[in-house]
BANU-385187 format. One record per atom (N, C-alpha, C, O): residue in three letters; x, y, z. Coordinates in pm, whole numbers, plus 50000, padded with zeros to 5 digits. Example, Ala and Ser with C-alpha at 12.3 -4.5 7.8 and 13.67 -1.06 7.14 Angstrom:
// residues 2
ALA513194943150780;ALA512304955050780;ALA513204967050780;ALA514244966850846;SER512854977550708;SER513674989450714;SER512905000350787;SER513415011450804;
***
This chain:
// residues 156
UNK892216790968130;UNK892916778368139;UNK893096772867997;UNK892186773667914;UNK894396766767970;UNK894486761167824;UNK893836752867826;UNK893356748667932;UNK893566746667692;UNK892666730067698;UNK893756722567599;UNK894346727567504;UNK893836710967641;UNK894906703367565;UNK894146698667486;UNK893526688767526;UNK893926702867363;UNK892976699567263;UNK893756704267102;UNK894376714867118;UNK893836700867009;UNK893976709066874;UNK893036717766799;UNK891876715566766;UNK893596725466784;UNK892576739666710;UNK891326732166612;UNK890146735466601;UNK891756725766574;UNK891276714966439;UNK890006709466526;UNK888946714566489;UNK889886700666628;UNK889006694766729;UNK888236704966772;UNK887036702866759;UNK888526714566817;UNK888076725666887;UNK886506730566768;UNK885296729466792;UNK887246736066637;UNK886436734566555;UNK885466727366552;UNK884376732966560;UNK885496714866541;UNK884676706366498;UNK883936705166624;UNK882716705066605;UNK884176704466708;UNK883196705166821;UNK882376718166813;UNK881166716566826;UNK882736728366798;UNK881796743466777;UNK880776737366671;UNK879586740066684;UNK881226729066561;UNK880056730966465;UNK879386721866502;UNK878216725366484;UNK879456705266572;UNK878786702766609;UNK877506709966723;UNK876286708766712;UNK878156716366814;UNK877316717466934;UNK876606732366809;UNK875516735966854;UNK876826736866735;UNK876256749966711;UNK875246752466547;UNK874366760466515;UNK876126738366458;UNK874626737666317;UNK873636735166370;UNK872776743766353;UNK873206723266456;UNK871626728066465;UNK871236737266477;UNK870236739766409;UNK871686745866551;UNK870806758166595;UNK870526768366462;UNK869556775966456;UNK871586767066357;UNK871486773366242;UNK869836774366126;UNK869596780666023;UNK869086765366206;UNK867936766766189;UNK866556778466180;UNK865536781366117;UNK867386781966288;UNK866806792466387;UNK867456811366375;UNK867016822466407;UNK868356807366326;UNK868766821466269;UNK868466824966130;UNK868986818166042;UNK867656835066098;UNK867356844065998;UNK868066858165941;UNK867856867766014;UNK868676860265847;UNK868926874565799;UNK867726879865777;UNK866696876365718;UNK868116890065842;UNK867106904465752;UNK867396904865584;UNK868446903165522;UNK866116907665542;UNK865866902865421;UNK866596910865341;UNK866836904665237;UNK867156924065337;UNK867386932165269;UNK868816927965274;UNK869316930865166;UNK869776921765363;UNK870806917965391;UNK871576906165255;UNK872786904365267;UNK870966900065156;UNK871526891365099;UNK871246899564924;UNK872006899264827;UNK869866906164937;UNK869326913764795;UNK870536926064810;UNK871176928964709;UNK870786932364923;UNK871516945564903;UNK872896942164875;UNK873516948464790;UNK873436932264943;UNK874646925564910;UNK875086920464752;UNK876236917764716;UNK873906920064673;UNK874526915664587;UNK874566925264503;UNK875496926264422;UNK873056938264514;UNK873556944664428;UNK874946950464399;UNK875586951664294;UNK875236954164545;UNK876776960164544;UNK877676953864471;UNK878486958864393;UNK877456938664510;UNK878916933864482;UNK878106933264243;UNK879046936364169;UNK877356931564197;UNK877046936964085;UNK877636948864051;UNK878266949163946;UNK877526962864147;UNK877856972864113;UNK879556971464103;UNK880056976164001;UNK880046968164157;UNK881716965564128;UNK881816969964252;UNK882796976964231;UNK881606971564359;UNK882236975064472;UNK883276965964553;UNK883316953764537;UNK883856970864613;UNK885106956764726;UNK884056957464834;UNK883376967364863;UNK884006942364905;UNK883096949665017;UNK884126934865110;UNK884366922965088;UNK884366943165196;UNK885036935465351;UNK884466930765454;UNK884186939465536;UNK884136919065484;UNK883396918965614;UNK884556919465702;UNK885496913465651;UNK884876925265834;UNK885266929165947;UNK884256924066054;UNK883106928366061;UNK884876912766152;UNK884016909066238;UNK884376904166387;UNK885196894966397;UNK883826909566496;UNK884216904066631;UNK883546892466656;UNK883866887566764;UNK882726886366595;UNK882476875266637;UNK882866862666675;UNK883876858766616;UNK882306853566767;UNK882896840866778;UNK883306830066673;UNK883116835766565;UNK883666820566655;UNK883676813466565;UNK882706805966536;UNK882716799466432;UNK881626805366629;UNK880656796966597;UNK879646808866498;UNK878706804166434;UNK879876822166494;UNK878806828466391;UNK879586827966207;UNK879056831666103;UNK880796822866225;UNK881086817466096;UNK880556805366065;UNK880686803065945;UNK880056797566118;UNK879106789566037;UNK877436796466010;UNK876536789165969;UNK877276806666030;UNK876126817266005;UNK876846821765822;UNK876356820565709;UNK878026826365868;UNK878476834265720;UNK878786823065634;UNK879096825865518;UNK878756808465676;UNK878946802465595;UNK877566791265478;UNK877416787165363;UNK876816791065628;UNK875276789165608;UNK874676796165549;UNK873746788765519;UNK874476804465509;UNK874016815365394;UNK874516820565299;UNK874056829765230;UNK876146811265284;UNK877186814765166;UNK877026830665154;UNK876806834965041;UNK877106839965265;UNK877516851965282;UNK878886853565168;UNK878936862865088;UNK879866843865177;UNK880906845165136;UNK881236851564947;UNK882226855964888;UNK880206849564920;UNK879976850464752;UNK879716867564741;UNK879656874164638;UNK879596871764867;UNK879496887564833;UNK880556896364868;UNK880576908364842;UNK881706887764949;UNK883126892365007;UNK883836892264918;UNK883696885364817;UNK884806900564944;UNK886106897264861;UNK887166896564957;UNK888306897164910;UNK887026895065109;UNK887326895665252;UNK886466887865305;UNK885376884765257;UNK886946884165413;UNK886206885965560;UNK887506881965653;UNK888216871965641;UNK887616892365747;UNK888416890265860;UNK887856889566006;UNK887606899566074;UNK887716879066037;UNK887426878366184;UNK888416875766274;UNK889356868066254;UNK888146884266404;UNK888766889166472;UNK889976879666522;UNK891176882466517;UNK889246865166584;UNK889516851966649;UNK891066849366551;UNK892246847466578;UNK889966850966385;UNK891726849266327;UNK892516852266354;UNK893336843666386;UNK892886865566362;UNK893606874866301;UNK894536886566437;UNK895456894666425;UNK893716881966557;UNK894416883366637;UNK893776901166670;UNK894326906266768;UNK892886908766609;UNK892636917266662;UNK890816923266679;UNK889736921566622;UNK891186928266757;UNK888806929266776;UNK889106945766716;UNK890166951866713;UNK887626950266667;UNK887316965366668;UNK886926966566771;UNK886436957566838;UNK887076980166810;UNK887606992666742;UNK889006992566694;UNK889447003466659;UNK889916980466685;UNK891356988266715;UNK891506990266566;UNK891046981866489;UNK892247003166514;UNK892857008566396;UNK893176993966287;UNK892626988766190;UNK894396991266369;UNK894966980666242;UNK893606970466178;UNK893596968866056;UNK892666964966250;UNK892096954366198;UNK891196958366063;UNK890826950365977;UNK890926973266068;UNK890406983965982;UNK891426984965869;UNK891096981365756;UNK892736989865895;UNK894286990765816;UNK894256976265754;UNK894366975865632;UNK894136966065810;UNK894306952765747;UNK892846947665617;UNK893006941365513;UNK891836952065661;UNK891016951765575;UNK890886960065421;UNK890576954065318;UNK891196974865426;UNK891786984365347;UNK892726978965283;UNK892536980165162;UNK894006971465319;UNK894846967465297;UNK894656954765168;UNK895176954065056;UNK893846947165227;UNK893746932365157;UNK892646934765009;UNK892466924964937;UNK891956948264973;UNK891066951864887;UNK892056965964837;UNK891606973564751;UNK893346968464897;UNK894016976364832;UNK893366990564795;UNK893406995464682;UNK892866995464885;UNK892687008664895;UNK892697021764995;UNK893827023065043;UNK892067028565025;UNK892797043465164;UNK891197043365217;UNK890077039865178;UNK891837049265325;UNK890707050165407;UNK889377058665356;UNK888157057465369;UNK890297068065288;UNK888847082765182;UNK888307076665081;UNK887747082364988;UNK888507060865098;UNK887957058564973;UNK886827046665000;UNK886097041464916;UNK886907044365132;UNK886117031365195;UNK884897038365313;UNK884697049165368;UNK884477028965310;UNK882597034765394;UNK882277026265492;UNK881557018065435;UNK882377023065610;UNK881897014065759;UNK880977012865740;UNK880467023565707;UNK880387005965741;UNK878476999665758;UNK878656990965881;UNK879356980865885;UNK878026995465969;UNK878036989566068;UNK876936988766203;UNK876156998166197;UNK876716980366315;UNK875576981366398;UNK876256986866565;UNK875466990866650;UNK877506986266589;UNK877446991266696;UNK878307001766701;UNK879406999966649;UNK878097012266751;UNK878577027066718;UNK880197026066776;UNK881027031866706;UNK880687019366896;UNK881767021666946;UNK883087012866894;UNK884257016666898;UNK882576999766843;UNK883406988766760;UNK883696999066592;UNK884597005366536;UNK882456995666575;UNK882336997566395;UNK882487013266339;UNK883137017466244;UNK881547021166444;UNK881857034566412;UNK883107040066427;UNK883897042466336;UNK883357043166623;UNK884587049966625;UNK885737042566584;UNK886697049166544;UNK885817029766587;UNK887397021566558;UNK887197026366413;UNK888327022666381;UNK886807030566319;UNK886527031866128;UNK886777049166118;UNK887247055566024;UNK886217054566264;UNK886717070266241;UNK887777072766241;UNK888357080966170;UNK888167066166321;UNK889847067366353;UNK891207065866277;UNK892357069766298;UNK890467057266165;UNK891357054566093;UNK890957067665923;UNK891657069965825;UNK889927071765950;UNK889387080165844;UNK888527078165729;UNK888337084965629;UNK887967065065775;UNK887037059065655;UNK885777069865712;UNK885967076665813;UNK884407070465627;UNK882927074065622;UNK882317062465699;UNK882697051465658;UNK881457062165802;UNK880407058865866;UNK879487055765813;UNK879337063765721;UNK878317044965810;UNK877297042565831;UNK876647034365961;UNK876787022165948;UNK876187037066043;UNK875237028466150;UNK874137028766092;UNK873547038266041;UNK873667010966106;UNK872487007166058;UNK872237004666208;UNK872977000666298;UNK870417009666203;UNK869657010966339;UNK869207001566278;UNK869406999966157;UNK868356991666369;UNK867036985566327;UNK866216987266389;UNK865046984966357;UNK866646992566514;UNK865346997266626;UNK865407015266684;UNK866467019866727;UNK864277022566676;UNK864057032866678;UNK865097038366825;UNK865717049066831;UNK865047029066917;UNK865847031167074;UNK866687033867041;UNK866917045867030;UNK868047020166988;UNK869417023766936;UNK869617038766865;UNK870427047966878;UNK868737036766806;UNK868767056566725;UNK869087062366811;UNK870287064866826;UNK868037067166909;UNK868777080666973;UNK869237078067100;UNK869457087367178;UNK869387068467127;UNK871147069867207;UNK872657062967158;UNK873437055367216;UNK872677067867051;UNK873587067766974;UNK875097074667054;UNK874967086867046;UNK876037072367105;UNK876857078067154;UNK877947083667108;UNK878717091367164;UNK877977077966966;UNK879437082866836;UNK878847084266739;UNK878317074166692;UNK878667096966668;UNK878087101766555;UNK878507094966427;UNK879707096466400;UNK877967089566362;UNK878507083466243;UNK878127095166128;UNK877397104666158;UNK878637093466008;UNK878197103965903;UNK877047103665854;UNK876447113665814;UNK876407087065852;UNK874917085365822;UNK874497076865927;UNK875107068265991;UNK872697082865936;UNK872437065166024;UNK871437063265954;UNK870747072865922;UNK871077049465911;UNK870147040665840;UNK869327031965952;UNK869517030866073;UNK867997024065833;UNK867347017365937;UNK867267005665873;UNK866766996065933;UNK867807004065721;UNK867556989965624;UNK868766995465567;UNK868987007465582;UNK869706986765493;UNK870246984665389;UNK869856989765269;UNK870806995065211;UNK869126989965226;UNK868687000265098;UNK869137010165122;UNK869987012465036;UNK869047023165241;UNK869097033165224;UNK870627033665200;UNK871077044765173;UNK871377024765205;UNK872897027365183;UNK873077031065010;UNK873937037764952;UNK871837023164955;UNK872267024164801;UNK872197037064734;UNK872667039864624;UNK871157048764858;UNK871467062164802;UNK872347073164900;UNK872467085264884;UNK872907064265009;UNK874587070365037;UNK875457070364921;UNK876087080564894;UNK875547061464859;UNK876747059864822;UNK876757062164657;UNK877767060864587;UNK875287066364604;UNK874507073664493;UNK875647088464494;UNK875817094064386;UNK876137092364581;UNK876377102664649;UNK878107108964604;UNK878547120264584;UNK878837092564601;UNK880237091564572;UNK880637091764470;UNK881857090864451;
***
């Protein structure tokens, strides 16, 4: 059902009903130290995201943003992963090919196969030993922290 409301209102109601809770959410620690080395090392790094709009005040609450040179979420932009283009549009906006970009990602069927498809390199980050092995789409690497990405890509 539509809501006769403006996009603008809509907003502001998400952040009301949803900063408090911003209390209560934590990154994994390796998540803000590994981020920066990269973006130190000169890398482009894209966030690509299906999330709601209320977890952009997460990326914004932790000024995630200082390690992007992107972020496309889905809500924007009109498309979710797995699908090809939202992958093509990210590549696109950091101006480079798919053989030249690397998926880091947590769920194998969004992040993995929608990133195979288009021909980028894989990473699934596990954090729990379960997710490991029932893994259903092979990625090229699987990790369990963020660090270990820094000697994937030792590699390139």
């Amino acid at each position: 059902k539509e809501l006769d409301m403006e996009y603008s209102n809509i907003k502001r109601l998400i952040n009301v009903y949803f900063s408090p809770k911003l209390r209560y959410v934590k990154l994994f620690p390796d998540v803000p130290q590994v981020l920066g080395e990269l973006k130190k090392e000169g890398y482009k790094l894209v966030l690509i995201s299906n999330a709601l709009p209320s977890n952009k005040l997460v990326f914004n609450h932790f000024r995630l943003n200082r390690f992007f040179d992107e972020a496309l979420f889905s809500y924007e932009i009109g498309l979710r992963k797995p699908h090809p283009d939202i992958f093509y549009e990210a590549l696109d906006r950091v101006e480079t090919s798919p053989n030249k970009a690397i998926m880091i990602g947590n769920n194998p069927f969004a992040d993995i196969a929608g990133s195979r498809l288009v021909g980028m390199k894989t990473v699934l980050i596990v954090r729990h030993r379960i997710e490991k092995e029932a893994t259903p789409v092979l990625p090229d690497y699987i990790i369990s922290s963020l660090w270990e990405l820094l000697d994937i890509l030792a590699k390139y």
